[in-house]
SERO-4910 file (N, C-alpha, C, O; in steps of 0.05 Angstrom, whole numbers):
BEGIN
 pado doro    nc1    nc2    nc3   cac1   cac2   cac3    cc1    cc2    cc3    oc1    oc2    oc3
  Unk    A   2120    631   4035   2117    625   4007   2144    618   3996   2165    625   4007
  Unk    A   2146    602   3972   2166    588   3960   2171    602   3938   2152    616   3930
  Unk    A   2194    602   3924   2209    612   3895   2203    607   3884   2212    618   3865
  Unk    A   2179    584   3874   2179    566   3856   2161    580   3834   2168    599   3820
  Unk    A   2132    564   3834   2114    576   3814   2097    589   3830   2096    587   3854
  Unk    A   2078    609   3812   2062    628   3826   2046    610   3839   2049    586   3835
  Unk    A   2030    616   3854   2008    606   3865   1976    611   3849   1964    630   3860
  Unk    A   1965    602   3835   1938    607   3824   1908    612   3848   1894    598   3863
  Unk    A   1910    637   3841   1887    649   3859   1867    655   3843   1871    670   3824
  Unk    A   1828    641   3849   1815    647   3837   1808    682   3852   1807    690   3875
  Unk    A   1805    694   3825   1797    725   3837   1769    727   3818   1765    721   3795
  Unk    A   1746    739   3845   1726    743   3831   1722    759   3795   1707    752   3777
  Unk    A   1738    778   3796   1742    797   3770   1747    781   3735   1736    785   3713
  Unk    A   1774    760   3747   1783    740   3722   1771    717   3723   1781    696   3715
  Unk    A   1744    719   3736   1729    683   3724   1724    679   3697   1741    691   3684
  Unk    A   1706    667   3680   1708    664   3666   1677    670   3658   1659    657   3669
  Unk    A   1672    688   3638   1641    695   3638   1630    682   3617   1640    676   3595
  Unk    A   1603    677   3628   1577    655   3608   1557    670   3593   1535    678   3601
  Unk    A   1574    674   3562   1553    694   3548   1526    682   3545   1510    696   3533
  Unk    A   1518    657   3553   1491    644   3541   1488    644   3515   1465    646   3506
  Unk    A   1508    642   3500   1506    627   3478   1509    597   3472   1517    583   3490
  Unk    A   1505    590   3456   1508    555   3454   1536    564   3436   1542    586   3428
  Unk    A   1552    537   3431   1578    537   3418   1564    526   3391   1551    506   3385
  Unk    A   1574    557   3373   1565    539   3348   1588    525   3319   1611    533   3316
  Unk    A   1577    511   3307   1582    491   3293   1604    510   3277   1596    531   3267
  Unk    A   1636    503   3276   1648    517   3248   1634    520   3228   1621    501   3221
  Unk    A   1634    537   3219   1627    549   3183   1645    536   3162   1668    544   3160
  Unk    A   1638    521   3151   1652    518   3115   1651    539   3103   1632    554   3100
  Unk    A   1682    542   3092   1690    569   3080   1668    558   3057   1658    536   3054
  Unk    A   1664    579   3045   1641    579   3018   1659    599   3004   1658    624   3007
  Unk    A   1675    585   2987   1681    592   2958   1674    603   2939   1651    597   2933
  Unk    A   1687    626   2919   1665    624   2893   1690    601   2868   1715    600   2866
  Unk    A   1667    587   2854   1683    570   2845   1677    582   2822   1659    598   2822
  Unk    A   1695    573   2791   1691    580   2762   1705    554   2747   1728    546   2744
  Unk    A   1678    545   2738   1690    522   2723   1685    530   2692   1665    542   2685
  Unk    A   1706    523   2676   1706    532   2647   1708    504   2640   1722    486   2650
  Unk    A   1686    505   2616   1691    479   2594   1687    492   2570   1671    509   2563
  Unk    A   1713    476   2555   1722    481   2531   1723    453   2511   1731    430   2518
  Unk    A   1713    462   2488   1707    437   2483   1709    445   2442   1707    469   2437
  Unk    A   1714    426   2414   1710    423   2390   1687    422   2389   1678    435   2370
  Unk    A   1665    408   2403   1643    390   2400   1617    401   2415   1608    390   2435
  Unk    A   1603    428   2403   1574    434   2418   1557    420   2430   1539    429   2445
  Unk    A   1562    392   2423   1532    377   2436   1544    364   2465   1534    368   2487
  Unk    A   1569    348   2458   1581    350   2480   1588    363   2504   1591    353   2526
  Unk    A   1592    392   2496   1603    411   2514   1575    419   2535   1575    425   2559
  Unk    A   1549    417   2513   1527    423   2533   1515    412   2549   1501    419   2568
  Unk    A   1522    385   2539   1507    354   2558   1533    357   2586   1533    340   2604
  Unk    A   1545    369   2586   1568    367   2603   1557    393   2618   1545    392   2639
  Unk    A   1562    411   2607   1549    438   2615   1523    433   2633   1517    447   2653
  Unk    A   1508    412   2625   1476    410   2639   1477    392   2662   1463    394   2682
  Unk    A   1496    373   2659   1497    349   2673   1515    368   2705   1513    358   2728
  Unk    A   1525    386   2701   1552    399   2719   1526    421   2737   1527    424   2761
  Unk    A   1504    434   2720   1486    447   2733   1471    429   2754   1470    429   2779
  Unk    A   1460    414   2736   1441    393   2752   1451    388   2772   1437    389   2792
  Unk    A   1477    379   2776   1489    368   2804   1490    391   2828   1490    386   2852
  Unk    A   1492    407   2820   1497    424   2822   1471    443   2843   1473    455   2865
  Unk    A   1444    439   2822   1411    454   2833   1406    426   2851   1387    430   2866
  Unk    A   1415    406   2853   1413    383   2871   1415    386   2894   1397    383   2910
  Unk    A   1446    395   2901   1455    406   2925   1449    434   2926   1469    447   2933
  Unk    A   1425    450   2920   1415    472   2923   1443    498   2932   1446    514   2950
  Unk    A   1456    490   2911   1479    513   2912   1470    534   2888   1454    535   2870
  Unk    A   1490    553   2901   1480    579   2882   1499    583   2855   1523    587   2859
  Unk    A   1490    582   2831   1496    572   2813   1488    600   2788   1466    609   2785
  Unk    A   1507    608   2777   1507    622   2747   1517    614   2724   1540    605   2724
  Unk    A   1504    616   2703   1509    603   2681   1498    588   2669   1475    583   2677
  Unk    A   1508    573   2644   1529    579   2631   1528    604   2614   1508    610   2602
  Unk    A   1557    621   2612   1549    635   2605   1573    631   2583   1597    627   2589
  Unk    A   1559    633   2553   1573    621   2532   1590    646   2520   1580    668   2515
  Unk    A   1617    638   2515   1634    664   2503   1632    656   2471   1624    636   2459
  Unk    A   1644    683   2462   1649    676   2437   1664    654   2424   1683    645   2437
  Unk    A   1658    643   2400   1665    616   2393   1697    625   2376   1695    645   2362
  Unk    A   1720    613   2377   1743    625   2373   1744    603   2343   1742    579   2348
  Unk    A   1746    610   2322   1751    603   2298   1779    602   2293   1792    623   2296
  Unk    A   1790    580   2285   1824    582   2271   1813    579   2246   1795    564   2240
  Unk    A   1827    597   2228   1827    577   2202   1855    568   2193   1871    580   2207
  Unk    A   1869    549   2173   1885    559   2160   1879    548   2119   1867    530   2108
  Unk    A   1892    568   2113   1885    562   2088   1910    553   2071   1932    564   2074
  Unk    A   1906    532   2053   1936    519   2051   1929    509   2021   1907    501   2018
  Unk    A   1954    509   1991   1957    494   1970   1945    463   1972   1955    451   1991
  Unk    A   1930    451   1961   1923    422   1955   1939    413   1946   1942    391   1957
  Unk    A   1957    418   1928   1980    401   1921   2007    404   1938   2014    425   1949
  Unk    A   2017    387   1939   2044    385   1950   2069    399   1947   2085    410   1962
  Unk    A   2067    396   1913   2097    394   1893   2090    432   1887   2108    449   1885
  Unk    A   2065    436   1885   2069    474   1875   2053    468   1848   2033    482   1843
  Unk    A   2063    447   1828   2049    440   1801   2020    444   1793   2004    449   1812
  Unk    A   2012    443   1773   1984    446   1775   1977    464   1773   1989    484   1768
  Unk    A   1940    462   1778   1922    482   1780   1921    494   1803   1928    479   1822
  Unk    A   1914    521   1810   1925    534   1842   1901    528   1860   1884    545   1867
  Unk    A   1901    502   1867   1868    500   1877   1871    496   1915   1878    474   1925
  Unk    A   1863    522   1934   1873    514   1956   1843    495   1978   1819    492   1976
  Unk    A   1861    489   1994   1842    480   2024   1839    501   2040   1857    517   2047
  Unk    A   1817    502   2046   1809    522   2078   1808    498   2089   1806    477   2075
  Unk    A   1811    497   2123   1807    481   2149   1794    500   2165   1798    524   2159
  Unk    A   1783    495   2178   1780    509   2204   1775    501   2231   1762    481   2226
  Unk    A   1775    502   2252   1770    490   2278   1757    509   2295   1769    530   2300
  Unk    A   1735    504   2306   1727    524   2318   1724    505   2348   1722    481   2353
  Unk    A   1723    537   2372   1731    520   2395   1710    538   2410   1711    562   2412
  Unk    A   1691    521   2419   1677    532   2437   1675    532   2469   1678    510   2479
  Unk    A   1668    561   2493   1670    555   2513   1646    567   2533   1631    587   2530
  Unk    A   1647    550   2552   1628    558   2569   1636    560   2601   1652    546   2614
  Unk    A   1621    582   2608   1643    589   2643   1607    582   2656   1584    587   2648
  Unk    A   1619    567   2683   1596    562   2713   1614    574   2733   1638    574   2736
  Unk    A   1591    586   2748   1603    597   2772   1585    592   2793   1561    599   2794
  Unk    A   1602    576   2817   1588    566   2829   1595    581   2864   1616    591   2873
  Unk    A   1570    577   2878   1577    587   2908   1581    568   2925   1560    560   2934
  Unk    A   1600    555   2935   1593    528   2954   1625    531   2962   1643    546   2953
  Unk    A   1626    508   2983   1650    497   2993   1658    475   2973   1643    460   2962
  Unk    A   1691    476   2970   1709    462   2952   1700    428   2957   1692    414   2939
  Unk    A   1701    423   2976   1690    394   2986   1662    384   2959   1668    370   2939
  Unk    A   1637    392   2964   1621    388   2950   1622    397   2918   1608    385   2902
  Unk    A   1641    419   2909   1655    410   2882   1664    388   2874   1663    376   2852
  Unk    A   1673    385   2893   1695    354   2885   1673    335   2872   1674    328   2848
  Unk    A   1657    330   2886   1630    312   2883   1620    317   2863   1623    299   2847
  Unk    A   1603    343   2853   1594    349   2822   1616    341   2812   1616    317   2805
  Unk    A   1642    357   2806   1655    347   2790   1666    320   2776   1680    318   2756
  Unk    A   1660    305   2789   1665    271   2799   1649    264   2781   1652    240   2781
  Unk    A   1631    268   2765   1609    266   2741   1630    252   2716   1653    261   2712
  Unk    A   1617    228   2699   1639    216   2675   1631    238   2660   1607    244   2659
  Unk    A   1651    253   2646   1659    279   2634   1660    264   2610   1669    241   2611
  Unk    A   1649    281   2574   1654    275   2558   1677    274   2541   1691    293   2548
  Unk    A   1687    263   2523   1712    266   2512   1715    276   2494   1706    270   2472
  Unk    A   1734    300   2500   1741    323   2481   1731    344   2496   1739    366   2487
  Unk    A   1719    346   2512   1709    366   2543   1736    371   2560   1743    354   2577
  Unk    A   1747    387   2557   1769    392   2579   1754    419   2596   1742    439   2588
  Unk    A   1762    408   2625   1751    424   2639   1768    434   2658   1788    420   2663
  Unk    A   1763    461   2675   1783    475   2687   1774    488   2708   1764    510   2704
  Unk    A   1776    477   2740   1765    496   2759   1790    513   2770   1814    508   2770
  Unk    A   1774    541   2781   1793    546   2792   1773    561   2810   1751    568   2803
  Unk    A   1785    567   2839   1774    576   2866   1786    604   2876   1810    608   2880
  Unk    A   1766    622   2879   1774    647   2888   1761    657   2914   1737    652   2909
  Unk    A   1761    667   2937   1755    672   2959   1735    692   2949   1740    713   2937
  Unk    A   1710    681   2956   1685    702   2959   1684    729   2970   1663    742   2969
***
């Protein structure tokens, strides 16, 4: 025998054993996803809201929501006149901002795709991905 490298000996003990399984297919991580839309505009925000489900019961993913939070009201209340002069007559404004959270079960890949939907304007939307 030589110095060199070992010699490879098959030994009955270290073969290689055949569980009779078949090799199966990787798993897609499955995500839980939470998409928030926030929106000035109720009719908007829901046609967006419906359009994001639908794609959604399409690809028979598992799907909650929408589940609508409270509506966040600014007001501010401010003088009508400029100068101070005058009668003390003020403005109310107000803006109210409404939101809605989806939570979805699937792999990030096929989000991409719902989300890929023409989104309405003034709809800002926000995913974010958390490990199931």
């Amino acid at each position: 025998m030589s110095r060199g490298a070992p010699e490879m000996v098959d030994e009955p003990g270290k073969a290689f054993k055949d569980t009779g399984k078949t090799p199966v297919e990787p798993e897609v991580a499955i995500h839980r996803i939470r998409i928030t839309l926030t929106s000035r505009n109720v009719k908007s925000l829901e046609k967006v809201c419906a359009d994001l489900i639908r794609g959604a019961k399409d690809k028979n993913l598992k799907v909650k929501g929408p589940v609508r939070m409270p509506t966040k009201t600014l007001r501010i209340t401010t003088r009508k006149t400029p100068c101070g002069e005058g009668s003390k007559t003020w403005d109310r404004f107000q803006m109210r901002i409404h939101k809605r959270l989806i939570d979805l079960h699937s792999p990030s890949e096929i989000v991409k795709q719902i989300t890929s939907i023409s989104i309405e304007p003034g709809v800002e939307v926000e995913v974010t991905i958390a490990d199931a």
